[in-house]
N, C-alpha and C positions, 0 to 999 in steps of 0.2 A: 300734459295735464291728465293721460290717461290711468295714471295712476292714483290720483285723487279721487274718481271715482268707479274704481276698479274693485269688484271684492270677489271672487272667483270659488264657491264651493267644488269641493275636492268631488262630491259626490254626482256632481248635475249634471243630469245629461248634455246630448250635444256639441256640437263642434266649440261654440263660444256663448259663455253668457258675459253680460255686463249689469252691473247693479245700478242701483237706484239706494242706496243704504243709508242716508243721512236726509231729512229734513233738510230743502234747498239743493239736492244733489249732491255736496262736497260740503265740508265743515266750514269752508269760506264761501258759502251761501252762491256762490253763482248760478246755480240754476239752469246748469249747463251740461250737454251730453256731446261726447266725442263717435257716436254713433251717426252711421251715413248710409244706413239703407232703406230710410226715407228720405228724401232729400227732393231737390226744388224739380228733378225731373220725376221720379215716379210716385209723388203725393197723391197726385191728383185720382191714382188706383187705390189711394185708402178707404180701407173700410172696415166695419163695426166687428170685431174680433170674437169679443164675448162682452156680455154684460151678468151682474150682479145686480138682484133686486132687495135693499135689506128690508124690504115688508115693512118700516117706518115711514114721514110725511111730514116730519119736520128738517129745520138747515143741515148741510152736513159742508163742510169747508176741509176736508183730511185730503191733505198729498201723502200719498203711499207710502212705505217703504218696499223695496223690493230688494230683495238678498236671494241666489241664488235662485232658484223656481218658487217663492213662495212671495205673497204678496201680502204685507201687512196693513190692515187700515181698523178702521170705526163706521158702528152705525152711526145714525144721529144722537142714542141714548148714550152714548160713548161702551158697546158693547165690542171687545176688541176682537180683530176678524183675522184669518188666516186663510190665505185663497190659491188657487193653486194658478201662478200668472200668466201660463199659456193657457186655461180653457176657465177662469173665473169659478171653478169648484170649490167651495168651501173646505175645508180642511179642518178647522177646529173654532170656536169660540169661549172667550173668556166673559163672563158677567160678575164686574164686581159684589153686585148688588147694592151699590151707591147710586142713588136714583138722581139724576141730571139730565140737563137736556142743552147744556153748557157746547158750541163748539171747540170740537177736537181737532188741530190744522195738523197734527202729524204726531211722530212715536219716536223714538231711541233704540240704537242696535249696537251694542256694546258687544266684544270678543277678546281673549286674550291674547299675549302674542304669541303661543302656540296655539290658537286655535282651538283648541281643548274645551277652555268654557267659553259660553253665549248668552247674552240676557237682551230680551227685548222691553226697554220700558215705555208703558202706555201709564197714563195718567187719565182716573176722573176724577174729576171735582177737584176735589184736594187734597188726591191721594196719588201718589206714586208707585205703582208696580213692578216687579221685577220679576216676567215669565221667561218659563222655558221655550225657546222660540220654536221646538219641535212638537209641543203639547199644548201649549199654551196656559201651563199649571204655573202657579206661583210659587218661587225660589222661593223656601220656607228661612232659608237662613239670612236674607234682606230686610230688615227692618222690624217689624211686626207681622209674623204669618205671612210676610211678601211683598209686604208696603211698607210705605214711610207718610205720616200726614205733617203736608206745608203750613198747618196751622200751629203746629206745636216749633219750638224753637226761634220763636222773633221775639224774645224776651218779654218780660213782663208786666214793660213799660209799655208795649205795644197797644193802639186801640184793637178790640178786634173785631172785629167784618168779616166778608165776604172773601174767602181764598179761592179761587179756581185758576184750575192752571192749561189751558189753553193753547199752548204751542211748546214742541216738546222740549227738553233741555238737551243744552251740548254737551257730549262726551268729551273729555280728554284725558287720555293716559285710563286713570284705573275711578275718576271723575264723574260724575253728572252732575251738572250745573245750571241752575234752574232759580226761574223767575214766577210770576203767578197774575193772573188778576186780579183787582179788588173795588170797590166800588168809588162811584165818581162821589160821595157825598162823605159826612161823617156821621157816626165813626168809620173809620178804615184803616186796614192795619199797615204797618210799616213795610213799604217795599221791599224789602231786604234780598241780597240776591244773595245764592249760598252752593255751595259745592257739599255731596255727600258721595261715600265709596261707594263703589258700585257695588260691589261685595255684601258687604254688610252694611248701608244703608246707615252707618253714623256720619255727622255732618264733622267736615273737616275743616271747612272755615265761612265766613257771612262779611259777607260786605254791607255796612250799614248806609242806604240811599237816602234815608235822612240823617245825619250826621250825629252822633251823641255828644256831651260834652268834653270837650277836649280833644274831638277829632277836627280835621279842616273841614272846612266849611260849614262848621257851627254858627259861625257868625254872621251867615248869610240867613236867620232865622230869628224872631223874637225869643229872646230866653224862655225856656223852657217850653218852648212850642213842637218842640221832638217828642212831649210826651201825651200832647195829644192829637198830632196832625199825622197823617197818614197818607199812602201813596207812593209818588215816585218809584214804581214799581216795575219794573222789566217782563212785560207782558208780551213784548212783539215775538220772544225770542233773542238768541245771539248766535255769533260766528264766533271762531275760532283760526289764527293763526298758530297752527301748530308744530311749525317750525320755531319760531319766537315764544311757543307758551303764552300769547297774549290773549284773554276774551273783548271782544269787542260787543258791549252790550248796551241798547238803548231804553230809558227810561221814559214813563211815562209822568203825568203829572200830578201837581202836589192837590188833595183835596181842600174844601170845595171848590171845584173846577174853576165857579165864575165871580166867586167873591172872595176877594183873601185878604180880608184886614185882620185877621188872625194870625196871617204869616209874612206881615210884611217885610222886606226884601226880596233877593233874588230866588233863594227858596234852592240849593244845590243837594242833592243832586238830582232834582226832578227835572225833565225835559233836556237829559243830559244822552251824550255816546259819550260810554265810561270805555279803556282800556284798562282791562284788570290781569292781573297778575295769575293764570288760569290753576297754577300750582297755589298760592297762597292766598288768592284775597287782597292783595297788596294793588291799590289804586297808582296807575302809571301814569293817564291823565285825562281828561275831559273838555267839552264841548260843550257848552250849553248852547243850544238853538232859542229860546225863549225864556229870559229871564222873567222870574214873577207870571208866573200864565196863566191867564184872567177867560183863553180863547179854548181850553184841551185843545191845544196843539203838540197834544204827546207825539214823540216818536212812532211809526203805526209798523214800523217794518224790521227785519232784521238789514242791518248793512250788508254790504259786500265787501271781498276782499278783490283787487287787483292790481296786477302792474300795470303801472302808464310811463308813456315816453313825455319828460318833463322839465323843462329849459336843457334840452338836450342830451337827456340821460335817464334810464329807468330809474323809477321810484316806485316803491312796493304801497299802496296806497288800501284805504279805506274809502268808502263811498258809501251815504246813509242819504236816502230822500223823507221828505216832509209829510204833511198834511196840505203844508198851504205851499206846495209845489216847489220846491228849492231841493235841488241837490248839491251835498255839503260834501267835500272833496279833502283828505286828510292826509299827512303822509304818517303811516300806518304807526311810525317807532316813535316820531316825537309829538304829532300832532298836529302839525304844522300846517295850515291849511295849502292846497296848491295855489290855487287862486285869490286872486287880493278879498279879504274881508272887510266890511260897514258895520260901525255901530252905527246904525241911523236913529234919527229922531222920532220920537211920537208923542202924543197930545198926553197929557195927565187924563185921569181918572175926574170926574164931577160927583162921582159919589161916595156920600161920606164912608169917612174911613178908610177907605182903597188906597191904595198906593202905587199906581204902575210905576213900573221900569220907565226911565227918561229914554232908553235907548232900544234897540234891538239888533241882533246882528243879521248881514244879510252879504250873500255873497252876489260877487261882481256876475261871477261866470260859473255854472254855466244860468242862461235865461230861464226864468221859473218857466216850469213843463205845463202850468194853470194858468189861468185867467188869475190877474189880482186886484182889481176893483172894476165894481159894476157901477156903471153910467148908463143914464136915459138912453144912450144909444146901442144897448146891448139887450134890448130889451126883447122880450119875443116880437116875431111879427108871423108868428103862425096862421094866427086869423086876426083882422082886426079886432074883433071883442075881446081874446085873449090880449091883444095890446095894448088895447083900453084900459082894463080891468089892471093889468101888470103896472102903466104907466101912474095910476090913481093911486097902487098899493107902496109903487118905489116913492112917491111923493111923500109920505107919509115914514120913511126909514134915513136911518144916518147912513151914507153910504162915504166912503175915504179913505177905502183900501184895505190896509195891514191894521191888525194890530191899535183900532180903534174903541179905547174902553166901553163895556158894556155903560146902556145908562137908566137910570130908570124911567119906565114911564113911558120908552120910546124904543123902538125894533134896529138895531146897529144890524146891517150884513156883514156876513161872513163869509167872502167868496174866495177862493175856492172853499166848499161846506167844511161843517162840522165833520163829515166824512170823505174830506179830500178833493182835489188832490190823491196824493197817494195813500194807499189804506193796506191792510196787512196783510195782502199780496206778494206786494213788497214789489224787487225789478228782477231781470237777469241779465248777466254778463258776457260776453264774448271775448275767451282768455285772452285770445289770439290777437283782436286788435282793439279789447278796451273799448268796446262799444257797451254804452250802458241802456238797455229796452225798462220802458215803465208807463203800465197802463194810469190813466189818470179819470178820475170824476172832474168835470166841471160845469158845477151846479152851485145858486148862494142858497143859502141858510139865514135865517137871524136871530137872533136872539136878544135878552134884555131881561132887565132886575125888575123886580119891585121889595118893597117893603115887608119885611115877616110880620106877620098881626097875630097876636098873641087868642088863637082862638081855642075850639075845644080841643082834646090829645088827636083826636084821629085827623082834624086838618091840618095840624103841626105837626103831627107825622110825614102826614104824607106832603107836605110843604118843603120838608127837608128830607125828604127822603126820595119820593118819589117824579114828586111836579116836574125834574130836571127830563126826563125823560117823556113822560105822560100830558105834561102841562098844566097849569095849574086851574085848567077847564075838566080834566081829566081824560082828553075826548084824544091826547096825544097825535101822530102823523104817519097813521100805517101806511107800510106794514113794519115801517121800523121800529114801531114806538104805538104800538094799538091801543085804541080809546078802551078805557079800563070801563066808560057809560055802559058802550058794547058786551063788554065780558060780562058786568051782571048778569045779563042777561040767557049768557050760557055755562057758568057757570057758580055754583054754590061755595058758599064759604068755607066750607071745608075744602072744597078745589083751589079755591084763591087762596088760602092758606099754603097748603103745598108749593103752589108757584113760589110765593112769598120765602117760604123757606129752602124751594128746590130749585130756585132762577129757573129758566126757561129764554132759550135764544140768548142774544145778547144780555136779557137781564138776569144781573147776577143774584147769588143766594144773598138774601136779608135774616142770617143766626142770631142777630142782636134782638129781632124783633119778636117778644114772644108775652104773652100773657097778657093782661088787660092791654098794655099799650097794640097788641097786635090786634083786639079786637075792636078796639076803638077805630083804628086804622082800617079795615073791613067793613066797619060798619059807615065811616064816611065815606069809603070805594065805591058803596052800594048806593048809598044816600045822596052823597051832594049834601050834607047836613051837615055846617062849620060844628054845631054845637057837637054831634056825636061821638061818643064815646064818653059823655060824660055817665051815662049809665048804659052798662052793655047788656044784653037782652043773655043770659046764662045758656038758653036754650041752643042759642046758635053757636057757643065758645065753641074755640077751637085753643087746645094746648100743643105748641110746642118746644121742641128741647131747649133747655136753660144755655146759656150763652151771652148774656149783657155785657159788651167791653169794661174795664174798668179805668180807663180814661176817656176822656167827651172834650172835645173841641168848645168854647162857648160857646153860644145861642148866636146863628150870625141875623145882624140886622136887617140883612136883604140876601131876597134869593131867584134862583136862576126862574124866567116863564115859562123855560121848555124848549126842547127843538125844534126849530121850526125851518121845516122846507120851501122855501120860494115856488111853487110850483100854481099854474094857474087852474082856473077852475075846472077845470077836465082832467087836473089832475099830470099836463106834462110840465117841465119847469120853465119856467117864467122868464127866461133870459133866451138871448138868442143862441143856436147852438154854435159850434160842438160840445153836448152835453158829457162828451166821453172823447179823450183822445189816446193812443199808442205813440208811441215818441222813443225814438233813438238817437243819443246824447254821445260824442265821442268825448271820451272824460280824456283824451290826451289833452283835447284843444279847447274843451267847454261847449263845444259849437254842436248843431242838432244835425243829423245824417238827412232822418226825414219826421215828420208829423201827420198824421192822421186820422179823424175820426173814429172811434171807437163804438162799434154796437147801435142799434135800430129800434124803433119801435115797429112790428109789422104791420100795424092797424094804418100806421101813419107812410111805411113804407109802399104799401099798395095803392094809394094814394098819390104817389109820386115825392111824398118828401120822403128820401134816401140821406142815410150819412148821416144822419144826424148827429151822431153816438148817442150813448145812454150812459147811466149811471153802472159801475162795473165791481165786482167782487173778487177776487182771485188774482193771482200773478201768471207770468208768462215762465215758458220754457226756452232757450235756444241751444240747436244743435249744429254741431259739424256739417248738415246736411245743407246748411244756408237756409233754417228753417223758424220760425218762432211758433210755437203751440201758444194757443190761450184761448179758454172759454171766459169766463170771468161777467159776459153781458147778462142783463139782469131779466132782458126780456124779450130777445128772439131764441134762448134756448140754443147756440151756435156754440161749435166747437170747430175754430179757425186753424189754420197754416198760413202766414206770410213770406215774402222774400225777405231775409234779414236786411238784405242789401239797399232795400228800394220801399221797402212797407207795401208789395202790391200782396194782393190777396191771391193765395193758388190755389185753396181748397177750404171747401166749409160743409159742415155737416151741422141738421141742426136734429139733435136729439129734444128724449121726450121732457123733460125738466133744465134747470139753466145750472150750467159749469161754474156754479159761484164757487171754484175750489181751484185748485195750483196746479197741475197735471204733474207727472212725472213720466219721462219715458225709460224702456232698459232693452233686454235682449234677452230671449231663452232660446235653448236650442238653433240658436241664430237667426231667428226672427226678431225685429224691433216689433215693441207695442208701444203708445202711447195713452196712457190710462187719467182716466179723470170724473172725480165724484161730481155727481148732479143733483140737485134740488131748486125746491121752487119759493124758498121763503120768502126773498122779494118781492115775488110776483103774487100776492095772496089770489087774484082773480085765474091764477093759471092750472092747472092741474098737480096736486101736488103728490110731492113721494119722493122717492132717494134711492139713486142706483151709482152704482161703477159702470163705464165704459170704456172698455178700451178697443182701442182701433189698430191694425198691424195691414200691410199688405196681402194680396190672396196668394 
């Protein structure tokens, strides 16, 4: 396997380097280093290497690239960085001048096969760059002055939204192949995943993820609902078998997330793993994990590729985990699942309109890695009043597992959450024997409908635009989702504007929103006032750029109340732990190696409750050394080593912000480092800021 992720500059010092060159380490995402000069005997002498301060305070989620001696990454404004990997020196910076605050999980490193030319593609927002990976200057002959923008090119059927592109695209051959963000509401523009030259930055073919007419799976759609529903978009990321030319890429889901009587049927190819045709565009075949998804239960990760030993013979397979904790096991050419597969059963839909799926599929093997329904007896028992309090709120919710239609009027769980289960972390592999590592959240969530009431423009805005995250109190569930009550207060409408048009964190750019409707919208952010925006006060407008989709979803009759975290009133969550667990799954057999809690609260750890886990950000690393890295915990600020073998714990460091980010480790000059971005967005009460650290032996 050492040649997968092997890339060896002619010019680098040193006995031996090893790279880090691809997003997930290797083009089949494993996540995985054949490096063993950390390993399970001399960890325990690691220590703090160099660190990088990028003077910024907001998320940063970037796993590195590392090539030769130079270490490629992002601020949190997506300013792209260039660092020298043995002493964290700065070396050059790139500023598009595209103002975002969008996470960046990682970059593109393209070379020819003489080595001759180099291009490093970083993306902000929704734009695509092609620098010089020695300057960091933009290849003038790529696209426009050095870019390519994901908003142009989804035809002109497209609704359009919010494009941000968030994890970087796969290379293949002379390729990059890329997916994007876009919003969980309408309008939103068509997912379309596309391949353009690396060269010259023209698009060489588009796979359409909502099907046009007369493609398959048109008729998994209301007629003519292609032309204004939006989504199914390839946001996690993709792999690549590049032996076979196959992309293996998973979709996210169709909008609006939690009501689709606009789209009813199964809704293909959204909450699909596509195998695409990585030379043409050409669809080999698919998977839907959640027909009709009423829950975002998108896909949250890029899969994996490996061999497993299977009814007695290697099989070249694929493997993609969930949200609501299933991993789906594939054989990689035909699609074929390894393990027996269930359409099971589930309840209809009570609200009008809706149509869920009569079915869902579910595999036998391996055991979901989450919790999947919460019962009275899983309730906290931290303190009694926290149990109290929890036991009065669960009395009051629909609780019945999977896959139970939202209702109106009344709080359905959603456990494992709205955020997993597994999230876009994703897992890592162990070539050697097919061991699959994946951190997990489990925490519930709930959610539920009510009715859209036809008030002034600024509550109807933000009714459908924004309540889904905010809620329709506005007071939302920081710090993932912060009360917009709060932000009046700090800041001005011409700031709340910018947000609005410039996303911020997870929430994405709103281009559609702009002129009186955007200050209507403002003006009931600040008010709480249904009627406002019926006349907007001129003094306070805020104009910006034209952008209105030219197709609109209709008006849906009911819409989501918002996220809502189970958590009790002190703010831990509401069920009994482990809130976070580490889990190693041997995909030969389905069966689990070991399981483990995941991550701490320290307030509650000095106290005596240990183990708890926590809610977790970030994927893991495993190496040859019998080793797994992973920071990922949202709230001891730890950056761990385990035994792959055993899950015991042999080394933790807890740095000054939390590892909500992927590590990557490599080798210069024949030293190993393991490097990994820290921030504290999770944690709003904790010290906030954003650094690199990496760690090597002394």
């Amino acid at each position: 396997m050492i040649s997968a992720h092997r890339h060896v500059e002619a010019a680098a010092a040193g006995p031996k380097n090893l790279d880090w060159p691809v997003y997930g380490g290797s083009k089949a995402g494993e996540r995985y280093s054949p490096l063993t000069q950390i390993n399970r005997d001399t960890v325990k002498r690691l220590k703090v290497a160099w660190t990088f301060d990028t003077g910024e305070a907001t998320g940063m989620q970037t796993q590195p690239l590392i090539v030769g001696r130079t270490l490629f990454a992002y601020t949190p404004s997506q300013i792209v960085l260039a660092l020298d990997a043995a002493t964290g020196k700065e070396l050059w910076r790139f500023n598009s001048g595209i103002k975002s605050s969008q996470p960046d999980r990682g970059l593109s490193y393209w070379s020819s096969a003489d080595g001759k030319e180099k291009r490093l593609f970083a993306q902000t927002l929704y734009a695509v760059w092609a620098l010089d990976p020695a300057t960091g200057k933009p290849i003038e002959g790529f696209g426009d002055g050095g870019h390519i923008d994901l908003r142009n090119d989804l035809g002109v059927e497209s609704p359009q939204g919010t494009v941000a592109i968030t994890t970087p695209g796969s290379v293949y051959k002379n390729l990059i192949i890329l997916g994007f963000r876009t919003g969980e509401t309408s309008p939103s523009p068509h997912g379309d995943i596309r391949a353009y030259d690396v060269r010259t930055g023209q698009m060489k073919w588009s796979f359409h993820t909502i099907p046009h007419p007369g493609e398959p799976g048109y008729e998994t759609w209301p007629k003519d609902a292609w032309k204004y529903t939006g989504g199914a978009n390839n946001w996690a990321g993709s792999v690549i078998d590049e032996k076979r030319g196959i992309l293996y890429a998973p979709t996210g889901s169709a909008v609006t997330d939690f009501y689709g009587a606009d789209r009813a049927g199964n809704d293909l190819y959204a909450n699909c793993l596509l195998a695409i045709d990585a030379a043409t565009g050409k669809l080999l075949w698919h998977f839907q994990a959640v027909h009709h998804d009423m829950w975002d239960r998108d896909f949250p990760a890029p899969p994996v590729l490996v061999t497993v030993r299977h009814d007695g013979k290697l099989v070249d397979a694929v493997a993609q985990v969930t949200k609501h904790g299933q991993v789906f096991v594939f054989d990689r050419v035909t699609g074929s699942p390894l393990f027996p597969m269930e359409e099971r059963p589930y309840p209809a839909s009570t609200t009008p309109g809706e149509v869920a799926s009569p079915t869902q599929p579910m595999p036998t093997r391996p055991e979901p890695f989450a919790r999947q329904r919460l019962t009275a007896d899983l309730l906290t028992q931290r303190t009694p009043e926290a149990h109290a309090w929890a036991a009065k709120e669960f009395g009051t919710f629909i609780s019945d597992g999977q896959f139970i239609p939202l209702r109106v009027g009344r709080q359905t769980v959603v456990f494992p959450g709205f955020d997993g289960g597994a999230e876009w972390g994703g897992e890592a592999v162990d070539p050697k024997d097919a061991i699959l590592y994946i951190n997990s959240n489990d925490i519930a969530w709930t959610g539920g409908l009510k009715p859209t009431v036809a008030d002034g423009p600024g509550a109807t805005t933000y009714g459908s635009q924004c309540a889904v995250c905010h809620g329709v109190d506005r007071r939302g569930q920081p710090p993932a989702f912060p009360s917009l009550v709060d932000a009046t207060t700090r800041l001005s409408a011409n700031e709340m504007a910018g947000v609005v048009h410039d996303g911020r964190g997870r929430m994405p750019s709103f281009p559609t929103l702009t002129g009186d409707t955007l200050q209507a919208l403002l003006a009931y952010v600040r008010t709480g006032d249904e009627s406002a925006g019926r006349s907007v006060n001129r003094d306070d407008k805020v104009e910006l750029a034209a952008g209105a989709g030219a197709n609109a979803a209709p008006p849906a009759k009911y819409q989501f109340t918002g996220y809502r975290k189970f958590l009790d009133p002190e703010g831990y969550p509401a069920v009994a732990p482990p809130w976070g667990t580490l889990n190693a799954i041997d995909l030969n057999t389905g069966r689990y190696v070991w399981k483990i809690p995941f991550g701490e609260y320290p307030e509650l750890a000095v106290k005596g409750m240990k183990d708890t886990g926590s809610e977790n950000y970030g994927g893991p690393v495993v190496t040859a050394g019998g080793l797994l890295f992973i920071g990922a915990t949202n709230f001891d600020n730890k950056m761990h080593a385990y035994d792959v073998s055993n899950g015991r714990l042999l080394w933790e460091y807890t740095m000054d912000f939390a590892g909500n980010a992927t590590p990557a480790t490599y080798m210069v000059a024949g030293k190993q480092y393991v490097v990994i971005a820290t921030s504290s967005v999770h944690n709003p009460k904790a010290k906030q800021g954003a650094k690199y650290v990496a760690f090597a032996l002394p």
